[in-house]
C-alpha positions in Angstrom: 35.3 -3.0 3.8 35.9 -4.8 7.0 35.4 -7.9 8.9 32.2 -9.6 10.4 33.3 -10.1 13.2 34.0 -6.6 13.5 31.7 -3.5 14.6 30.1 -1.8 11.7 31.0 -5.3 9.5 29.3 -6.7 7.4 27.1 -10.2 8.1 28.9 -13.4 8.5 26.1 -15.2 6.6 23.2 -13.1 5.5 19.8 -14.0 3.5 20.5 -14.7 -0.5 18.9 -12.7 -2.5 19.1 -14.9 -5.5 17.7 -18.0 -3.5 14.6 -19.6 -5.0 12.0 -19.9 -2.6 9.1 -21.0 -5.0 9.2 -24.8 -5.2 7.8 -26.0 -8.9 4.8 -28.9 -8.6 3.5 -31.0 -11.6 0.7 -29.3 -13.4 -1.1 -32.4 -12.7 -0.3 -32.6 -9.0 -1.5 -29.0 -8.5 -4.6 -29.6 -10.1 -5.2 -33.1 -8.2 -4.3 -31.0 -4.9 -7.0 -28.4 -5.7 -10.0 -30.5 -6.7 -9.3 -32.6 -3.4 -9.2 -29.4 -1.5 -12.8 -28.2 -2.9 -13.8 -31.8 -2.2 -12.6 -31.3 1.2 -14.9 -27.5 1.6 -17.8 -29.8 1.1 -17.1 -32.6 4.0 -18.7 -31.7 7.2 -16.3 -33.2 9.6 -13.2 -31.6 7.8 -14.4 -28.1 8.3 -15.5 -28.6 11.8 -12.4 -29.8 12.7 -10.8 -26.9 11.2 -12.1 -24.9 13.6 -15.3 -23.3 11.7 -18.6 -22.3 13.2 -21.6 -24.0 11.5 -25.8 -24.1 12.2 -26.7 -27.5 12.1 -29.5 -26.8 9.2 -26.8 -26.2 6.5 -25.0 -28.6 4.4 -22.1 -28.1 2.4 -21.0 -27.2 0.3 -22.8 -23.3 0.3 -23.5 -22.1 -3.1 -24.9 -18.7 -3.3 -27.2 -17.2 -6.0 -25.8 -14.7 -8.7 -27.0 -12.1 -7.0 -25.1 -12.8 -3.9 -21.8 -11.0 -6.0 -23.9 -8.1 -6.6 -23.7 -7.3 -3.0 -21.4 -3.6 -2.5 -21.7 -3.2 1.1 -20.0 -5.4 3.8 -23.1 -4.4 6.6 -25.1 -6.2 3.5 -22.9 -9.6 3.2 -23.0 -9.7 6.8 -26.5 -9.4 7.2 -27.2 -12.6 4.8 -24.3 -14.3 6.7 -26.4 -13.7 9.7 -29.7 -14.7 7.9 -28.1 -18.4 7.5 -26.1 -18.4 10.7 -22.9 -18.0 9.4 -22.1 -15.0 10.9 -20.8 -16.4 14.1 -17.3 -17.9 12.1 -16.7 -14.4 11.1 -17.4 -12.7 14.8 -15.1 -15.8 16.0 -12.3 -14.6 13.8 -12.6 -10.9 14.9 -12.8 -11.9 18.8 -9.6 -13.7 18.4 -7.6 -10.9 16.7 -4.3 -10.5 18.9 -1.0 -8.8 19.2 1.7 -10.9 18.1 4.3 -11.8 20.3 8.1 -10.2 20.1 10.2 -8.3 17.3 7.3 -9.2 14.4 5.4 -6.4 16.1 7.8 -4.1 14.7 8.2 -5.3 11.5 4.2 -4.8 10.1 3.1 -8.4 11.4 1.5 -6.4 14.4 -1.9 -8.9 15.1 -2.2 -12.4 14.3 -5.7 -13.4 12.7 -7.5 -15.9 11.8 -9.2 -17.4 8.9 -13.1 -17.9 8.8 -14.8 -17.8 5.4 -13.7 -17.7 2.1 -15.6 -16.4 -1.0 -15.6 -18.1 -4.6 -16.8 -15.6 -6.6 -16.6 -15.8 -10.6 -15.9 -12.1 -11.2 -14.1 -9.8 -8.5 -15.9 -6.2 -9.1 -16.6 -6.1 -5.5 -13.8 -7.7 -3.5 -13.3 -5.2 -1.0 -16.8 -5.5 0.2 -16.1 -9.1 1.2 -13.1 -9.2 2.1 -14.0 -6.2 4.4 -14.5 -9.2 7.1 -12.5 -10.3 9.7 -10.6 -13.3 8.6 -12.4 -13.7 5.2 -10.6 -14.0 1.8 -12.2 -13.1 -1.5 -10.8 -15.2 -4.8 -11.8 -15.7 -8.0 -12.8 -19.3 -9.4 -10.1 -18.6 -12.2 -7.3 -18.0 -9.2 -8.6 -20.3 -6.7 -5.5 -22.3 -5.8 -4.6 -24.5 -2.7 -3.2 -21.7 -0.5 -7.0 -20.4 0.0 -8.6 -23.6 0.4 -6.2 -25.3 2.7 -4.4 -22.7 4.9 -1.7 -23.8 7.1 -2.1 -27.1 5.1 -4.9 -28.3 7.0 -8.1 -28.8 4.2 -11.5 -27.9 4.7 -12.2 -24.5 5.1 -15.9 -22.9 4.9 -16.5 -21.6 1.3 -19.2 -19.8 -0.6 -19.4 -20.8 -3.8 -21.4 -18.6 -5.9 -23.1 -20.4 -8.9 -21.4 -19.2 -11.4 -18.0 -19.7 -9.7 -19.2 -23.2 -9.7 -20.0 -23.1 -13.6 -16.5 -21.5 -13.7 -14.8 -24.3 -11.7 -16.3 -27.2 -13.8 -15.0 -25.4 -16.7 -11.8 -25.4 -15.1 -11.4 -28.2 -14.1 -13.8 -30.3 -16.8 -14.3 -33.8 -16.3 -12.1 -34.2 -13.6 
């Protein structure tokens, strides 16, 4: 054994392993929180202020055809981001890719990145493809949950919906 203050001791007051970290919501609150988070993807100002790149000719919220989940290449998806000028959110997020400062560089949080778009798709066969882009998150509409939707707590972050992610979410979500 030996003392902590000693060399070769043991902590004076280290992490608990047993600690809960999770806190528990309402099932009611959660869903409240969720539907006013999509909400939020669809206000103009919100996602601006987040930060996001957007052509003036597009309004939100961007729903995709079916055939948009079909897509297995990443050089595809970014070439019909680039059709509808959302490409430059996803070249933002790859410019501003940087080395974190201090001792997190040595313990596998090396770069700190940001988050441009995030994909709502209603099946996840081709997740890597999307989520092959800098700062872009692939969910399904069965997982979506706040932690996409609002990172950092702050709502509004540009989403593509894909139409049957939509058909999934009002299923979801019903008549709320």
């Amino acid at each position: 054994m030996g003392v902590s203050q000693a060399v070769g001791g043991p902590k004076a007051h280290p992490p608990v392993v047993a600690k809960n970290l999770i806190k528990k919501i309402n099932s009611k609150e959660r869903t409240k929180a969720i539907i006013s988070a999509v909400a939020a993807t669809a206000n103009q100002r919100l996602v601006l202020e987040r930060g996001h790149i957007l052509p003036e000719k597009i309004t939100l919220p961007i729903i995709f055809d079916n055939k948009f989940e079909g897509l297995t290449k990443t050089s595809q998806i970014f070439n019909v981001l680039e059709k509808f000028g959302l490409d430059k959110d996803v070249i933002k997020a790859k410019d501003k890719k940087t080395i974190r400062a201090g001792k997190g560089k040595m313990r596998g949080r090396k770069y700190k990145r940001r988050k441009s778009i995030l994909f709502v798709l209603a099946d996840s066969k081709n997740y890597k493809a999307f989520g092959n882009l800098e700062g872009a998150d692939v969910i399904t509409a069965k997982q979506l949950s706040i932690k996409e939707l609002a990172p950092g707590t702050h709502a509004g972050r540009l989403t593509i919906y894909s139409q049957a992610a939509v058909e999934e979410l009002k299923k979801r979500f019903g008549n709320q």
